[in-house]
Each structure stands twice: as structure tokens, then as C-alpha cells.
C-alpha positions in Angstrom: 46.8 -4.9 -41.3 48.4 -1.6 -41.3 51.2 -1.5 -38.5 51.9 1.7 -36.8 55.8 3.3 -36.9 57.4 1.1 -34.2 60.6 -1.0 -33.3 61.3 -3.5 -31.0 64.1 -6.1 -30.8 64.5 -10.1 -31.3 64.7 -12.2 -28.5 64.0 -15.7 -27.6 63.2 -16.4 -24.0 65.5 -18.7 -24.2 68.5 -16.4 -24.7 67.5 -14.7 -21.6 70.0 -14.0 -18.2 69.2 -15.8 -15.3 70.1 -18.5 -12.5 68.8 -21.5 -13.6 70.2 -22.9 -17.3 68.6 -21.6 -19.4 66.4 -17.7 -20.2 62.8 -18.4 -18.9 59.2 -16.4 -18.2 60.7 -15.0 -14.6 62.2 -11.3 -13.4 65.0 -11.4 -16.3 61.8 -11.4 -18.9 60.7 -8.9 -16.7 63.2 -6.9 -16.5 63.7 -7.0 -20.5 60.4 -5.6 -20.9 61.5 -2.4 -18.6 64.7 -2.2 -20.4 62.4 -2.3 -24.0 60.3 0.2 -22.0 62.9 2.4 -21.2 65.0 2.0 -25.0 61.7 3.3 -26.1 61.0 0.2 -27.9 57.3 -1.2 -28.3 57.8 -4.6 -29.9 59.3 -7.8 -28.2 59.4 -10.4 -31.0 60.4 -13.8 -29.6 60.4 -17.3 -31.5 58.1 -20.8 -31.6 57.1 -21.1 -27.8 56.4 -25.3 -29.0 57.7 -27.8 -27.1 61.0 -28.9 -28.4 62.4 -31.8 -29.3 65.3 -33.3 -31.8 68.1 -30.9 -32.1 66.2 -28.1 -29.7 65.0 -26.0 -32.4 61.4 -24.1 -32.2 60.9 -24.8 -35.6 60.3 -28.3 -34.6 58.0 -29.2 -32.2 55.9 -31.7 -30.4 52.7 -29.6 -30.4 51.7 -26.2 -32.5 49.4 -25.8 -29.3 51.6 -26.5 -25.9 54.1 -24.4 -24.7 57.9 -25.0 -23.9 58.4 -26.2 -20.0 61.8 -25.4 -20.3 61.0 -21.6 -20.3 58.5 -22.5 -16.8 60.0 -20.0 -14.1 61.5 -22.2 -11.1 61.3 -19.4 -8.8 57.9 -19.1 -9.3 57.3 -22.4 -8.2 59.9 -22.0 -5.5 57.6 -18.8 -4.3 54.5 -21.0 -3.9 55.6 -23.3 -2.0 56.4 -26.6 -5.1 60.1 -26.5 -4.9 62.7 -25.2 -1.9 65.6 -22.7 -3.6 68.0 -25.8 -2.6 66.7 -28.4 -4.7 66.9 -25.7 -7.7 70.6 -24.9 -7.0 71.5 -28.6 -6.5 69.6 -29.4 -9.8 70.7 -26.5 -11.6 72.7 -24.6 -9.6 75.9 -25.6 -11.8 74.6 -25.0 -15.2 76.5 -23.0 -17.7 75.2 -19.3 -17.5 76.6 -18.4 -21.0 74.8 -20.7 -23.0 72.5 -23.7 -22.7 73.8 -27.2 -21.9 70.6 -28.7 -23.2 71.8 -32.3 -22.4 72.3 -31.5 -18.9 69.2 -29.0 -18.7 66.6 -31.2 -19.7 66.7 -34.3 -17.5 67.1 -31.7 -14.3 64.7 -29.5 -15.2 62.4 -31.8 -16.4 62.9 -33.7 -12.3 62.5 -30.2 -10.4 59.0 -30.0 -12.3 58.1 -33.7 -11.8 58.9 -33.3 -7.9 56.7 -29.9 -8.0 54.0 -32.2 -9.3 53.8 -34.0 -6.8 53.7 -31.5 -4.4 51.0 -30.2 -6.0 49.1 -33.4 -6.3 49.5 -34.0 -2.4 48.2 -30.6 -2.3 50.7 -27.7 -2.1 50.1 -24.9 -3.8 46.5 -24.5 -3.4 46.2 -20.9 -5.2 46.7 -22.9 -8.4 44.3 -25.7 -8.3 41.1 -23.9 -9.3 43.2 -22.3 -11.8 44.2 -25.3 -13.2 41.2 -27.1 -13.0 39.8 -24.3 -15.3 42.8 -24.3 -17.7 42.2 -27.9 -18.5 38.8 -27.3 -19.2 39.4 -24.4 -21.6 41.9 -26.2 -23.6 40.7 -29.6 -23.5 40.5 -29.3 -27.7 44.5 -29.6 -28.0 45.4 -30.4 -24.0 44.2 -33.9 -23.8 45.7 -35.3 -27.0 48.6 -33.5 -26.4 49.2 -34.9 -22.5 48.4 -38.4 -23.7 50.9 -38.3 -26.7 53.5 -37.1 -24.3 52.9 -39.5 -21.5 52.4 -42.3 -24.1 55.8 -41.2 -25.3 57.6 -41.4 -22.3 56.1 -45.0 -21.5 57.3 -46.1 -25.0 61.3 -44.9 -24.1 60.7 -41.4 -26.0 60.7 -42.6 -29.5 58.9 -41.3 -32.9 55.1 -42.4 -32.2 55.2 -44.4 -36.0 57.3 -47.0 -33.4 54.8 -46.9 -30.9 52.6 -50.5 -30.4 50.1 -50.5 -33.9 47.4 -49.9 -31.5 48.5 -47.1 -29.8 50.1 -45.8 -33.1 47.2 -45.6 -34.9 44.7 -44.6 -32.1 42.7 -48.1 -31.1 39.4 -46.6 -28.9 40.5 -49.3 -26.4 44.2 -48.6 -26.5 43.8 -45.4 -25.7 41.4 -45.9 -22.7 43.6 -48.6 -20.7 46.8 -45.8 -21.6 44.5 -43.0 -19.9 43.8 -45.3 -17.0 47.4 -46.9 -16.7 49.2 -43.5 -17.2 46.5 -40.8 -15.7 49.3 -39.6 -13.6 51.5 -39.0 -15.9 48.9 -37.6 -18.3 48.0 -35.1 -15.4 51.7 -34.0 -14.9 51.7 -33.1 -18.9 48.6 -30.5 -18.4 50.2 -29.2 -15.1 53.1 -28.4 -17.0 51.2 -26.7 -19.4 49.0 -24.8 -17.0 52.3 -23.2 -15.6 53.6 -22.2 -18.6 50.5 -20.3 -19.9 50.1 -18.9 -16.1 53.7 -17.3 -16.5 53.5 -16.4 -20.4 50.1 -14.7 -19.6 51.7 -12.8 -16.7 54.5 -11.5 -18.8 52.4 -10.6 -21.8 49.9 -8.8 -19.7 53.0 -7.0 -17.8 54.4 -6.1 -21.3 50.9 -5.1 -23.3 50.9 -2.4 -19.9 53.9 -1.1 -20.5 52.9 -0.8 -24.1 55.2 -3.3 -25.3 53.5 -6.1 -27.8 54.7 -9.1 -28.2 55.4 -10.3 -31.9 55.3 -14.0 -32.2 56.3 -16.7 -34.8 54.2 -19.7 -36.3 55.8 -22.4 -38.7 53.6 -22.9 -41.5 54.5 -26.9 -41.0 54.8 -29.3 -38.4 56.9 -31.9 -37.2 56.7 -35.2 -38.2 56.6 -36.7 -34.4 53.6 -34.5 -33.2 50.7 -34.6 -31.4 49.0 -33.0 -34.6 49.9 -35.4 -36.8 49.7 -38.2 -34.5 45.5 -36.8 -33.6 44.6 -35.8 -36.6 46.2 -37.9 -39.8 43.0 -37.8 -41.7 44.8 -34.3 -42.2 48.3 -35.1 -43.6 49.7 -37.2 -46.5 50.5 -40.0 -44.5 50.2 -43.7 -45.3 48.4 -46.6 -43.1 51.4 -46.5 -40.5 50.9 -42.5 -40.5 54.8 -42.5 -42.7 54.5 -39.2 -44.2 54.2 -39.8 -48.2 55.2 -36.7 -49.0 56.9 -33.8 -47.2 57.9 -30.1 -47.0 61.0 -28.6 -48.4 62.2 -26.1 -51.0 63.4 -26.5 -54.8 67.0 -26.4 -55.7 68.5 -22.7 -56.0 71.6 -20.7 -56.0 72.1 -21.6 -52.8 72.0 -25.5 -53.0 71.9 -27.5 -56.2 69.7 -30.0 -54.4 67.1 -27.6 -52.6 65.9 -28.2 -48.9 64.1 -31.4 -48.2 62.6 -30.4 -44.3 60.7 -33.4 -44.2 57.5 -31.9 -42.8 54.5 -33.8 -43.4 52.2 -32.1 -45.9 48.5 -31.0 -44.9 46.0 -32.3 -46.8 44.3 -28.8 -47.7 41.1 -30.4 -49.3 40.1 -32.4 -45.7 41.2 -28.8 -44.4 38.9 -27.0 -46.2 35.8 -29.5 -45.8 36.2 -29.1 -42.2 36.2 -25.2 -42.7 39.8 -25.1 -41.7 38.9 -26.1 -38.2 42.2 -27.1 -36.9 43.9 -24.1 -38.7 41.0 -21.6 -37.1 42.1 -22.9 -33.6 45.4 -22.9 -33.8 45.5 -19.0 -35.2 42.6 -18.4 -32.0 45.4 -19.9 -29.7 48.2 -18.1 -31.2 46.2 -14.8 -31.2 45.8 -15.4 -27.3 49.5 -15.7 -26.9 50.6 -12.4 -28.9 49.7 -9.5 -30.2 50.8 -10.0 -33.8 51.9 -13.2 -35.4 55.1 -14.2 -37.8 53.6 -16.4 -39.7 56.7 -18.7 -41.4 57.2 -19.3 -45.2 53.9 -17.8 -45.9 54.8 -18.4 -49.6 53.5 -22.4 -49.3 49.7 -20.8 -48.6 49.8 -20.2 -52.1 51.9 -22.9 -53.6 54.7 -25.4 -51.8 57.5 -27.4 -52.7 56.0 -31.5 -52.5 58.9 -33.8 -52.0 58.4 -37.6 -52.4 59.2 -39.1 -48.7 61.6 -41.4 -50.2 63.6 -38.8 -52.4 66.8 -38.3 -50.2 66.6 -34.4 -51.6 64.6 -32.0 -52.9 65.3 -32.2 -56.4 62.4 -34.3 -57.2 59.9 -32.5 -55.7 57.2 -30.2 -57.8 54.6 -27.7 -56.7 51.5 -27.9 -55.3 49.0 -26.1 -54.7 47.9 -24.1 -51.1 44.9 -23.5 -49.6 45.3 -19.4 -50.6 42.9 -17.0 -49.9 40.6 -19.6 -49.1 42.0 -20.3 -46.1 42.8 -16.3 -44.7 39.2 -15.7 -45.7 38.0 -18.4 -43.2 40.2 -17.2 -40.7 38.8 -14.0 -40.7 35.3 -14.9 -41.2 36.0 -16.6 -37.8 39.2 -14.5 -36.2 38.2 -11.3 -37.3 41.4 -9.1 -38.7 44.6 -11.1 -38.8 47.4 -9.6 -37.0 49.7 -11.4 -39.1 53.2 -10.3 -40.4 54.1 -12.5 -43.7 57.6 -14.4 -43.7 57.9 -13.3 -47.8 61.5 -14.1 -48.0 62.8 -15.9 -51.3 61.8 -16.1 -54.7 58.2 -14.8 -54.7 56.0 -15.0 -57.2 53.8 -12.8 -58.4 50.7 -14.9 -57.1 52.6 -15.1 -53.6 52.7 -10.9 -53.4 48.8 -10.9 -54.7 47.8 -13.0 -51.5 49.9 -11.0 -49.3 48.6 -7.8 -50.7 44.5 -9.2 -50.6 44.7 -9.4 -46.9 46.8 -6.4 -46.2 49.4 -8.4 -44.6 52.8 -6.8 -44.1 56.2 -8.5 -45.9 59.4 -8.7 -44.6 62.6 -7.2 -45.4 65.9 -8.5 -44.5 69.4 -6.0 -44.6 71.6 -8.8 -44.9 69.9 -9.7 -48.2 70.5 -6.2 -49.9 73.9 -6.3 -51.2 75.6 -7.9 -53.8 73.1 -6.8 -56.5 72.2 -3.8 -58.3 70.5 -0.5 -56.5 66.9 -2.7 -57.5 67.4 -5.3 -54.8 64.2 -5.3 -53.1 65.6 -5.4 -49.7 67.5 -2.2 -49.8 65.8 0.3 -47.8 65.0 2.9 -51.3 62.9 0.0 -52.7 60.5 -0.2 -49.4 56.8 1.0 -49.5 55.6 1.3 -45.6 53.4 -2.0 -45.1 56.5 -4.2 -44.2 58.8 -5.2 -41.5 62.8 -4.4 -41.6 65.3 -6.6 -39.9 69.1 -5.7 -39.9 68.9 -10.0 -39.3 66.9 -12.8 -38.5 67.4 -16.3 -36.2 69.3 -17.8 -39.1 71.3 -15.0 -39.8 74.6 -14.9 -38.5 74.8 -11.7 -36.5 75.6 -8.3 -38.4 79.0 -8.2 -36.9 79.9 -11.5 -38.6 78.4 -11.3 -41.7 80.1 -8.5 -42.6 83.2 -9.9 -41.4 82.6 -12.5 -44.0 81.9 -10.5 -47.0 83.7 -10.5 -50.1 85.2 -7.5 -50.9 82.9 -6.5 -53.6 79.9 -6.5 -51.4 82.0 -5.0 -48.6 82.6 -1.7 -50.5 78.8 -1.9 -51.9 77.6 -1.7 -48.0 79.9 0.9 -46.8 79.4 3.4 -50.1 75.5 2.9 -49.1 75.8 3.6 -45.6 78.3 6.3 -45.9 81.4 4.4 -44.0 84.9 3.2 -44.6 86.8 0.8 -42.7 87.3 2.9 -39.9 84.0 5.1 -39.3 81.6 1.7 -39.7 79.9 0.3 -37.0 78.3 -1.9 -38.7 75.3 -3.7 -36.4 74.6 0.1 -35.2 74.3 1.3 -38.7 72.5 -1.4 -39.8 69.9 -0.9 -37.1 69.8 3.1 -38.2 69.2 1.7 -41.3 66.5 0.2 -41.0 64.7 2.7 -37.8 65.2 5.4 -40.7 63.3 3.2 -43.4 59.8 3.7 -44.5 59.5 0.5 -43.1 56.5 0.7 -40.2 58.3 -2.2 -37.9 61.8 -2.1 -37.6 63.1 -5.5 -35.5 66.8 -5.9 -34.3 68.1 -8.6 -33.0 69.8 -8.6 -29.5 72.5 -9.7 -30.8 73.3 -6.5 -33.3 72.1 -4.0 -30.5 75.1 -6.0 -28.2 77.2 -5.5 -31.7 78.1 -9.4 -31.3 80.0 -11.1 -33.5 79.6 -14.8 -35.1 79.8 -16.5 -31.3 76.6 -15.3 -30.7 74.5 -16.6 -33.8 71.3 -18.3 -32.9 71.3 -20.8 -35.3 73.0 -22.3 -38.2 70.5 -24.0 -41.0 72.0 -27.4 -41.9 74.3 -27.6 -38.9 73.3 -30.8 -36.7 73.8 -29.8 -32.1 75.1 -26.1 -31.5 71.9 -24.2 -32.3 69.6 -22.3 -30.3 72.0 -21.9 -27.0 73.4 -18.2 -27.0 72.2 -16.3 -23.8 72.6 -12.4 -23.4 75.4 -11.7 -20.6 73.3 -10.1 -17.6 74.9 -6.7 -17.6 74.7 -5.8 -21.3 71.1 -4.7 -20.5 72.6 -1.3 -19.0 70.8 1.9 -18.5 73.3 3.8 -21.0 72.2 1.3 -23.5 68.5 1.9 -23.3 69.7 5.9 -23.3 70.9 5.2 -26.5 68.6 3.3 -28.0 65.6 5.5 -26.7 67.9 8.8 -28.3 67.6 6.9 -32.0 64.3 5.9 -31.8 63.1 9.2 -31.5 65.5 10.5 -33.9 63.4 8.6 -36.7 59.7 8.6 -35.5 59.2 5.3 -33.7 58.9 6.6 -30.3 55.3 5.9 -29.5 53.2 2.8 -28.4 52.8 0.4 -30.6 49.3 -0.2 -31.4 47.7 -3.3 -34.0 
């Protein structure tokens, strides 16, 4: 995939203005999509829509299918009749506006969209019901394992499903039924939820893709452990008879930590993947190709080989690698897909082999500012090194924001950035010259962060890898989305040749 010259800016929904506790798909989105529009920006690159679960991340999810219903709209819902403005203010009236208070926003979101549920069920709202009706049948593939994990869940006190009753654990015919009889309300509130979210994200997506904004989005190569896609498929994974993962994700030890990165993933079992012509992979990169217009697709080096931990190694250093599914796989997905609108997540140590699968599919790398200093003037990441098929970030989500990391540099490095940019201590801006840095590349996509066009500093990180609660909360302040901004941002845009739609 050859990208057009564009640039666009990083933003989780999440991070959003707004009323309610927390960014979500209503008029702030909205209006972020005018103010993109108007800063002459055509990409909107957001992260995992998943559900979430332990610690809140994106990364880690119950479902690579479902969406979030924490980013559902309530004034949407207000509008059709499911909830009165007062039972939102009461509920979440009183909600920080800064950042989210996920302990607080969960329980009271989660009971404004039960109580809209019911509503619905006594038959309010009747615009959505045929909508619905037909949403559930559409995505009955993923929906009805999904809603049945989740309301099985619940019933068993929110715990890992490998705690659940044997027979529900490992998927008893007869288990299941009674569960779908005993909890069919609760199984229809999961794939009401989920209807509303893909309402709204459709909405905003087809209000951006007019606008000529595209919507970049982000895929983890792995998921979580306490899935629905582990928990419906196993035959799939490296798990044992209690569906314990054997082995699981993680990265080897490195300058950075002399025991590497054990994520505890489960593994897929590519051969199974492969004799079932990657079906599960196929839909999930149909679904995702629905959602947005191009696709992140996470630590795209484990397609061609990844880091196999033993489950009961406490870190990575015993680990070794394994082969991926490699072209194999990207060939079946666009035997069945068509071209893949896919950006590759290249960061790290790549191989040779790695760059050879990027390069067969024409899939654009990425390059990260933060990474280029410290080295020699050969450090792939610094803008002289770039040939055109890749994607420049000044940051990413676990970066800390421009602003801090270069309050954090070492002298050395210090001096290296400001001699390349031209600065000294007093002339550098440095999350504005960053971004020119990388508008001015070769690079076709140039992606900012939010929080370098705001020139933020270190409070405004989106997340910390390794650090347990704090993550994921920062919200953009309401007013920073000014018209002088956009003015500004438009004026470099054109300055460099990205003002134009963005087009895959």
C-alpha cells in the first residue's frame, strides 16, 4: 500500500472533552473531526476500540471483535428517548473532567446503559429495534460468543473465565444452553450495547470519511488471556486442558531490560490457523477494515518470528523464537480482503527477514523521532535515513510526550537534537519542531500526538509501560481545540505538501 502525502493527529476517544467522564463517540468527536478538517489534517489515528478490562488499557481486551461501551454517547441515548439528561448528571454529573476516574466511571456508566436497556426492552426507542435486530444478525460470528462470555462473566462475580464452573469453562453443549436460557437477558443487554457502539462509531466514521478525514486504527497482534477468543476458540492457542496458556507472548532481554518483556499473551497456534485458511484472522481483519480506513497493525515483527515464553518462567529470559505464520498468512488475507490497508508497527530490533515481509506486501513502517538521537547520523529514525513508504511520529501512546522527553534528556543527546533541528535553549520549541520535523520528512504519513500539538509536558502521557493504575486517563481541556490553533496547523501543512485529502 502506497500512502498518499498526509498528516493527521493521535487521539484516543477516550482523551476526548465532554460532560460525561470520560471522551466518547458524541459532538466533542465531532467537533474534533471539524477542527482536523479545518487544521488541514486528513488522518485521525485513534487506539484499540476493545472492550477493556484489567488496568484499562486497549492493548488488553475482552474481545478483538466488540467495541468499548465506555466510549457509547449518553446523549445520544438521552435524544431517543433511553435515558432523561438528569439521570446522566446524577450518575455522572460529578465526574472528574480532566482525566478519567475509571473506578467511579465504570459502575455508573455501566447502570445508565443497563437502565437504557430496559427501556428499550419495554419498548422505547423504537427507531433502533429493526436496526438492531439486523446488527445481531450480521455479526452473529463474534456477537453471540462474545455476549454469552460477558454475561457468563458477570454471573460468575467478574473473574478470569479459567475460574469459571469446568463446564462452563470449557464449553459443555448443555452448560451453555441452560446459561443462554437462564441469562438471555443479560446476553441481550451485551449485543445492545454493542449495537450502540457500532451505530455511533459508524456515524462518526462516515461523518469523518466526508469531511475527507480517515480514520487510522490499531490492532494488537495478541490477545488477552481472559477473552472471548480464547475462551471460543482454544483449539487455536497453546493452552492446556483447563485452557492455562502454556506458553505466552513477550519480548527477549535487551538494552532496555536484562530480563526482556514477558506480556503473557496466549500464543496462536499458527498451524490450526493455517488449516482453517486463517479463518478467524480473515474475519477479524474484515471487521477491522469495516471500522477504519487503514489499520496499525501492532508488533508486526511476531508475523514472521515471536518471542515464546514458558507460562511458568516469571520472565522472559527463557523464552526462544518461534516461528510466524509470514507471508502465508498476508497472502490469505488478501486472497480474501483484497489490498491490505495496513500500516506495520516495525519498531525494535528488526531483522532482515522482518523488513522482507514488510516490503513483499508493500506495507508502510514506522518511524519514531523520539528514537533518533543518541546514536550516530545512521540511526534509522532520523528523518535523512527515510525512503517515502513509512509513517513518522514525533511520539507514540507509550511515549512520554515531546515536551517531557526532552526535558529528561541527558545532555549529550540534548545538544545532538537541538544541533539537528537548528535550536539552542532559547529558540526550541521542541513538540512544534518535532512535528515540523517530521511534516517536512519524505515520510508520506506524518502522525502527531494531541498532546505535542497542545506542547504538553509529562502530565499528559498516555501511558507508562510497566506502571500498574494511572494509564490511559489524560483528556484534552475543551478550549485547547481553538480556531487559531487549526490556523496554525493548516499554515504548516501546506507549507510541506500535506494539504490534500487523504486517500488509501
Amino acid at each position: 500500500m502506497q500512502l498518499p502525502r498526509a498528516s493527521g493527529i493521535l487521539l484516543h476517544p477516550s482523551s476526548l472533552p465532554g460532560p460525561w467522564g470520560i471522551g466518547d463517540l458524541g459532538p466533542m468527536a465531532y467537533r474534533f473531526v471539524d477542527f482536523l478538517a479545518a487544521a488541514g489534517q486528513t488522518l485521525w489515528q485513534v487506539l484499540p476500540l476493545g472492550p477493556t478490562g484489567y488496568g484499562d488499557s486497549p492493548y488488553q481486551c475482552f474481545s478483538a471483535f466488540a467495541g468499548n461501551p465506555l466510549l457509547i454517547n449518553i446523549d445520544d441515548l438521552i435524544d431517543h428517548g433511553l435515558l432523561t439528561s438528569a439521570e446522566a448528571r446524577a450518575a455522572l454529573g460529578g465526574l472528574p473532567g480532566d482525566r478519567v476516574d475509571f473506578g467511579a466511571l465504570i459502575p455508573a456508566k455501566q447502570a445508565l446503559l443497563r437502565s437504557s436497556f430496559e427501556r428499550f426492552r419495554s419498548g422505547q426507542g423504537t427507531r433502533f429495534h429493526q436496526a438492531y435486530t439486523a446488527f445481531c444478525a450480521a455479526n452473529g460470528e463474534w456477537l453471540d460468543d462474545y455476549a454469552l462470555f460477558m454475561a457468563i462473566k458477570e454471573a460468575q462475580g467478574g473473574g478470569s473465565w479459567h475460574d469459571w464452573r469446568p463446564e462452563l469453562r470449557d464449553r459443555h453443549p448443555a452448560a451453555l444452553e441452560c446459561m443462554r436460557r437462564e441469562l438471555a437477558g443479560a446476553i441481550e443487554y451485551h449485543q445492545y450495547v454493542q449495537f450502540l457502539f457500532f451505530r455511533q462509531w459508524q456515524a462518526l466514521k462516515e461523518y469523518a470519511n466526508q469531511r475527507e478525514v480517515l480514520i487510522i486504527g490499531d490492532a494488537p497482534i495478541f490477545v488477552a488471556d481472559d477473552s472471548a477468543d480464547v475462551w471460543a476458540n482454544r483449539e487455536l492457542f497453546f493452552v492446556d486442558s483447563s485452557g492455562m496458556p502454556t506458553v505466552v507472548a513477550g519480548v527477549p532481554p535487551d538494552y532496555f531490560s536484562a530480563t526482556g518483556q514477558r506480556w503473557g499473551n496466549p500464543l496462536y497456534r499458527w498451524e490450526k490457523m493455517a488449516a482453517t485458511g486463517y479463518r478467524w484472522w480473515v474475519a477479524r481483519m474484515r471487521q477491522s477494515f469495516t471500522l477504519y480506513d487503514v489499520l496499525r497493525l501492532d508488533h508486526f515483527r511476531g508475523f514472521e518470528a515471536y518471542w515464546e515464553v514458558p507460562a511458568s518462567a516469571p520472565t522472559a529470559v527463557e523464552g526462544r523464537w518461534a516461528p510466524g505464520p509470514g507471508a502465508d498468512l498476508f497472502k490469505t488475507l488478501q486472497a480474501e480482503l483484497g489490498d491490505l490497508p495496513i500500516i506495520a508497527e516495525d519498531l525494535g530490533l528488526i531483522t532482515p527477514e522482518v523488513d522482507e515481509l514488510r516490503l513483499a506486501f508493500d506495507l508502510p513502517g514506522m518511524k519514531v523521532l523520539q528514537f533518533a538521537f543518541g546514536d550516530d547520523a545512521t540511526n534509522p529514525y532520523l528523518p535523512h535515513n527515510y525512503t517515502a513508504n513509512y509513517v513518522v511520529y514525533t511520539g507514540t501512546h507509550d511515549n512520554d510526550t515531546s515536551v517531557g522527553w526532552f526535558a529528561t534528556l541527558d545532555a549529550n543527546t540534548r545538544a545532538a537534537v537541538l544541533t539537528y533541528l537548528g535550536r539552542d535553549e532559547q529558540t526550541v520549541d521542541i513538540a512544534w519542531d518535532l512535528m515540523r520535523l517530521g511534516l517536512m520528512s519524505v515520510a508520506n504519513y506524518a502522525i502527531t500526538p494531541l498532546q505535542d500539538v497542545l506542547r504538553l509536558g509529562s502530565e499528559a502521557r498516555m501511558n507508562t509501560p510497566g506502571r500498574l493504575g494511572g494509564n490511559w486517563a489524560w483528556r484534552c481541556p475543551a478550549e485547547a481545540l481553538s480556531e487559531e490553533l487549526a490556523r496554525q496547523l493548516r499554515q504548516l501543512t501546506r507549507a510541506y505538501g500535506r494539504l490534500q485529502p487523504a486517500k488509501t
